[in-house]
C-alpha positions as CSV (number, residue, x, y, z in Angstrom):
1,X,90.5,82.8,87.0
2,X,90.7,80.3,84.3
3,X,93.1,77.0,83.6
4,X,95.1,79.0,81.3
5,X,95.1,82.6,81.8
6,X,93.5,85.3,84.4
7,X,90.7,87.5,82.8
8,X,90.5,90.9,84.5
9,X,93.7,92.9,86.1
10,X,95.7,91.4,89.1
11,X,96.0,93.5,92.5
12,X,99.9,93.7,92.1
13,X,102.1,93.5,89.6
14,X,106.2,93.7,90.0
15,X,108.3,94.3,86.6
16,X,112.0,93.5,86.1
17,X,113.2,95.7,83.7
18,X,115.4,94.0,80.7
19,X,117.5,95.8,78.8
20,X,115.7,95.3,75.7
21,X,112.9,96.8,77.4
22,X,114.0,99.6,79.5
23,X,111.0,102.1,78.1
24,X,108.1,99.3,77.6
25,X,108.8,98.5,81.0
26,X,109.2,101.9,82.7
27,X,106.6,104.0,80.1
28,X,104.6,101.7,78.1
29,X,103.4,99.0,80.9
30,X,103.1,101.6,83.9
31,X,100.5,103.4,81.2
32,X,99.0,100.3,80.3
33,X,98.5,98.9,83.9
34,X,97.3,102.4,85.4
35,X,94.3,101.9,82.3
36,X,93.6,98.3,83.6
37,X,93.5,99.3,87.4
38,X,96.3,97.2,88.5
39,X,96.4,98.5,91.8
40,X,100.1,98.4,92.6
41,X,102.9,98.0,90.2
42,X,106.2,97.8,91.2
43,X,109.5,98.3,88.9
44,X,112.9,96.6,90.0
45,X,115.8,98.0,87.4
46,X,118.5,95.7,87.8
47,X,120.4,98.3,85.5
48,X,120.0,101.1,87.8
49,X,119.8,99.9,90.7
50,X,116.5,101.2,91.4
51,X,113.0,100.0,92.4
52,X,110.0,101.8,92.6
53,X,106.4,101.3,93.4
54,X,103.0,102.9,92.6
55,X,99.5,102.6,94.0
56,X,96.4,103.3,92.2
57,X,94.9,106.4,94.2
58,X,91.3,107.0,94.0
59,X,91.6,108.9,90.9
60,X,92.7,105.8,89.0
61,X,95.8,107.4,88.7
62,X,99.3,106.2,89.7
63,X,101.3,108.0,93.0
64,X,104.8,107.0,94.1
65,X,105.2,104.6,96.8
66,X,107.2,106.0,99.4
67,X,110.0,104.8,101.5
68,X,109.9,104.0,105.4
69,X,112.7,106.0,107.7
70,X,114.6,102.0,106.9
71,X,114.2,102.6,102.9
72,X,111.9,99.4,103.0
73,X,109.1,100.1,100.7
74,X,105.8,98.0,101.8
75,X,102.6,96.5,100.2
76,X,99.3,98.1,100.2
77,X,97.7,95.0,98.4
78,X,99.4,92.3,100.4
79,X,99.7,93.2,104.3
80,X,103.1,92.4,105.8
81,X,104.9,92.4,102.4
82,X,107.9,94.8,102.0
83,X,111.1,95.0,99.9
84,X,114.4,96.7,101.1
85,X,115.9,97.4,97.9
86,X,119.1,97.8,99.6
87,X,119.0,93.8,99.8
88,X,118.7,93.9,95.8
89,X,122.3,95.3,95.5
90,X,124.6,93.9,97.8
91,X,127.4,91.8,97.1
92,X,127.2,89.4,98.4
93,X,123.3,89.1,98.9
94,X,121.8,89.1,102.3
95,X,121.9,85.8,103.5
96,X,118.1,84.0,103.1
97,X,117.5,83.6,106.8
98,X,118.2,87.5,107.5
99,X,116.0,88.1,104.7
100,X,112.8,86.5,106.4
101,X,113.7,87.3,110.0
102,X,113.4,90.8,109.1
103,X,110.3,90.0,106.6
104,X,109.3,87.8,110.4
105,X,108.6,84.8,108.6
106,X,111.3,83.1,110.7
């Protein structure tokens, strides 16, 4: 780790897709990270309304994170750390203090 930038691949990596972006973001980065053994990169398409997360298996290749039975979608890298992607889409948004009760960091 230097001052100004990080030299080697960081354990997790989470990608909001722009619309300028949409296949640099789903094709181009998930490729690039795989080659620098990222070990988790996760996608959050705002546009639709989807997010998805990969681990690097032992082949240095990407698999599909999947779902619990709750649709949360949890951390290999960092223990403890989930996302329900339902929170992502509601309207209104979940309310901060349901949001870490259920992530029982209240």
């Amino acid at each position: 780790l230097h001052a100004t930038y990080l030299d080697g691949a960081p354990d997790l990596i989470f990608e909001i897709v722009s619309p300028d972006s949409t296949t640099r973001d789903w094709r181009d980065k998930y490729s690039n990270y795989q080659s620098a053994s990222v070990r988790e990169y996760w996608v959050v398409d705002p546009l639709s309304k989807r997010v998805e997360a990969y681990t690097l298996g032992r082949s240095k290749k990407y698999g599909l994170m999947q779902p619990d039975d709750d649709g949360r979608i949890h951390s290999k890298v960092l223990k403890g750390l989930f996302i329900n992607p339902q929170w992502l889409w509601r309207s209104p948004l979940p309310k901060l203090s349901v949001v870490l009760k259920e992530l029982k960091l209240r």
